[in-house]
C-alpha positions in Angstrom: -72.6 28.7 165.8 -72.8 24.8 166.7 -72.8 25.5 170.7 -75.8 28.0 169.9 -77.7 25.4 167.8 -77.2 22.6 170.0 -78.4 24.5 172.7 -81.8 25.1 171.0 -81.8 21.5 170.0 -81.6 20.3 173.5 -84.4 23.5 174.6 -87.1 21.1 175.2 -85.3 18.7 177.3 -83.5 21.8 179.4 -87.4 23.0 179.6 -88.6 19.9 180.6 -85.9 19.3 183.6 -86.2 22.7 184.7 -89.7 22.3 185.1 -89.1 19.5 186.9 -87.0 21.9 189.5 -83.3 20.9 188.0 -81.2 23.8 188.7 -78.7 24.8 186.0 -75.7 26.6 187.9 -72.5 27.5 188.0 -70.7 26.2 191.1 -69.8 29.5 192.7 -65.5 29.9 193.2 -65.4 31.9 196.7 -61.6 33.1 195.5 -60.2 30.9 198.7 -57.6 28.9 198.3 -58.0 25.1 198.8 -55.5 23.4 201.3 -54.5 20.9 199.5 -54.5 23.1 196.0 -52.2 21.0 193.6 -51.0 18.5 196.2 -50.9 14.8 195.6 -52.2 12.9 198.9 -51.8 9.2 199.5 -53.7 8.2 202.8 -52.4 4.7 204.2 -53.0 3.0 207.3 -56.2 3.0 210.0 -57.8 6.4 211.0 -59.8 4.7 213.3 -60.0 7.1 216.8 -59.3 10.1 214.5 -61.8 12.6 212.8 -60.9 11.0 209.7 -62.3 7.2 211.1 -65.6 8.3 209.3 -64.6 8.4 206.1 -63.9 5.2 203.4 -61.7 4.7 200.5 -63.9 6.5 198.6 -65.3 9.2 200.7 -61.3 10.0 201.3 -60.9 10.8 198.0 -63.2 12.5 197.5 -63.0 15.4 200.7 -59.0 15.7 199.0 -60.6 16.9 196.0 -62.6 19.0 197.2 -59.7 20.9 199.0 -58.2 21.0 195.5 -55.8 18.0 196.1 -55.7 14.9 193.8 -55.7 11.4 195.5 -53.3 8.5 194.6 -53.3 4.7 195.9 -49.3 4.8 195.8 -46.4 6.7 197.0 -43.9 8.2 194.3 -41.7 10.9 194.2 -44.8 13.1 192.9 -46.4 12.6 196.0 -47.1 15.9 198.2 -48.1 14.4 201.6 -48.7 11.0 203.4 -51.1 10.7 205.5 -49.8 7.6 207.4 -52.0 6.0 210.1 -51.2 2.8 212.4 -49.7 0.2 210.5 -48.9 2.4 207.6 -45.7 0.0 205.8 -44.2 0.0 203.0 -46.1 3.6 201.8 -44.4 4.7 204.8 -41.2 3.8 203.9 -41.5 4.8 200.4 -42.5 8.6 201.8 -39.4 8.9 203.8 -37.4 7.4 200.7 -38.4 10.1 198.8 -38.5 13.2 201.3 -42.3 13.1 201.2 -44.7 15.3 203.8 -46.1 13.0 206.4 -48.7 13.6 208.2 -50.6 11.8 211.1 -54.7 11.5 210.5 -54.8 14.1 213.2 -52.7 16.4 211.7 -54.4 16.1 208.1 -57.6 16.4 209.3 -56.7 20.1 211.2 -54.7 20.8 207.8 -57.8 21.0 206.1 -60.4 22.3 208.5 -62.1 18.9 209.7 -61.1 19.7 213.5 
């Protein structure tokens, strides 16, 4: 089949990294649910003085996914939970518009096992 012959195409290169000490693994599922499993999460507002002051933009993002959550930059009526620190506005707003799941920084972080 293709996947079999492009497999042994690529053998040398796989032999060559894995000589090299690249693990090829599957990233074990523990069966656990994720806490924020099919959740949209904004975050808006400082988390400074909170467990989540550590983390940027990026970083932010990135720990929602890997509680099984997707990030978004903007409130909507698809949005699961706001996490809404000082001086969160007009996201604010919008989440109460639409019925959404606030949370404080505090609060988010316990939700998903920072504190």
């Amino acid at each position: 089949t293709a996947f079999v012959d492009g497999f042994e195409a690529n053998r040398p290169v796989i032999e060559k990294l894995t000589a090299l000490g690249i693990v090829f693994e599957k990233p074990k599922d523990d069966g656990t649910v994720k806490a924020l499993a099919g959740l949209t999460v904004v975050v808006t507002g400082s988390t400074k003085g909170t467990p989540l002051a550590a983390f940027g933009r990026n970083e932010m993002n990135e720990l929602i996914e890997e509680h099984g959550g997707r990030a978004s930059s903007s409130v909507s009526k698809n949005t699961s939970i706001l996490v809404a620190g000082e001086g969160a506005g007009s996201k604010l707003a919008n989440a109460q518009k639409f019925g959404t799941e606030v949370l404080t920084p505090d609060e988010f972080a316990k939700k998903i096992g920072l504190v």
